[in-house]
C-alpha angles and dihedrals in degrees: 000000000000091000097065101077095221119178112175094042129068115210114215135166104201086184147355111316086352114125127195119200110191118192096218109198102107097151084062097031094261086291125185111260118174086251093057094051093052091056091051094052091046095045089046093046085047099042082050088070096031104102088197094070119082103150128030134196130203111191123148121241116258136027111276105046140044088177121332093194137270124337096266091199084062095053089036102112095354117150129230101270086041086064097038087053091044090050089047087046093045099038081049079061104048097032083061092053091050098044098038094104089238134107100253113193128198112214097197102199090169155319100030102168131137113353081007096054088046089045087056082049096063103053121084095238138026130210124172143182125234088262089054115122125192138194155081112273098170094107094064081054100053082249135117125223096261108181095070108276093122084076105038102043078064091052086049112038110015126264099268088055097038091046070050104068101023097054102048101026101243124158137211125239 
């Protein structure tokens, strides 16, 4: 993993065949920046190959956030292609951690809304703490979900409760 030159995640490996991916941007929340989407989708593509690992974490650094959305200075002004390209880029990512055969887990230590709460989506098991907060909150924001969490929080939750939360905004926790 050294080779991939990643500077908003923090590769561990807490045991044998366990991976630990840690999203490393506290002083944002460990906000989604376009950087930091591109990372996830190199170091899934890569775990994915790697036969020693069996088991893989996501968690965000920090106490207060797993994931607290997408960088908004990064949507702020952006035009319509701009936000197409952002959502490809985003549901690529997703979509490598999903599909990478392996048990993915989401240790949710805080604020997981918008990118965060699809990034939890997209793991195969979720696991949070009592300060955890979930949701999409895109709608309060004249924005969609774009990375593909429309479709899994369905998968997930069922559609009433998934029309739920996306719709109005709620969170859970």
């Amino acid at each position: 993993m050294e080779d991939l030159a990643l500077e908003n995640l923090r590769i561990e490996h807490p045991a044998e065949g366990v991976v630990r991916v840690v999203i490393d941007r506290q002083e944002q929340l460990n906000a989604l920046d376009d950087d930091t989407v591109a990372e996830i989708e190199r170091v899934f593509l890569r775990l994915a190959k790697d036969d020693s690992a069996r088991v893989l974490i996501v968690t965000g650094a920090g106490e207060k956030a797993f994931v607290a959305g997408a960088d908004i200075q990064q949507l702020a002004g952006q035009t319509a292609e701009e936000a197409k390209q952002r959502a490809t880029t985003g549901q690529r990512a997703f979509d490598a951690i999903e599909g990478c055969g392996k048990p993915v887990i989401a240790q949710i230590n805080g604020f997981a809304l918008g990118g965060g709460c699809e990034l939890a989506l997209a793991c195969h098991l979720r696991y949070a703490s009592s300060r955890a907060k979930i949701g999409l909150p895109e709608v309060s924001l004249g924005i969609i979900p774009g990375y593909g969490g429309t479709q899994r929080l369905q998968r997930i939750v069922g559609r009433g409760r998934a029309f739920e939360l996306i719709l109005t905004g709620n969170h859970i926790g």
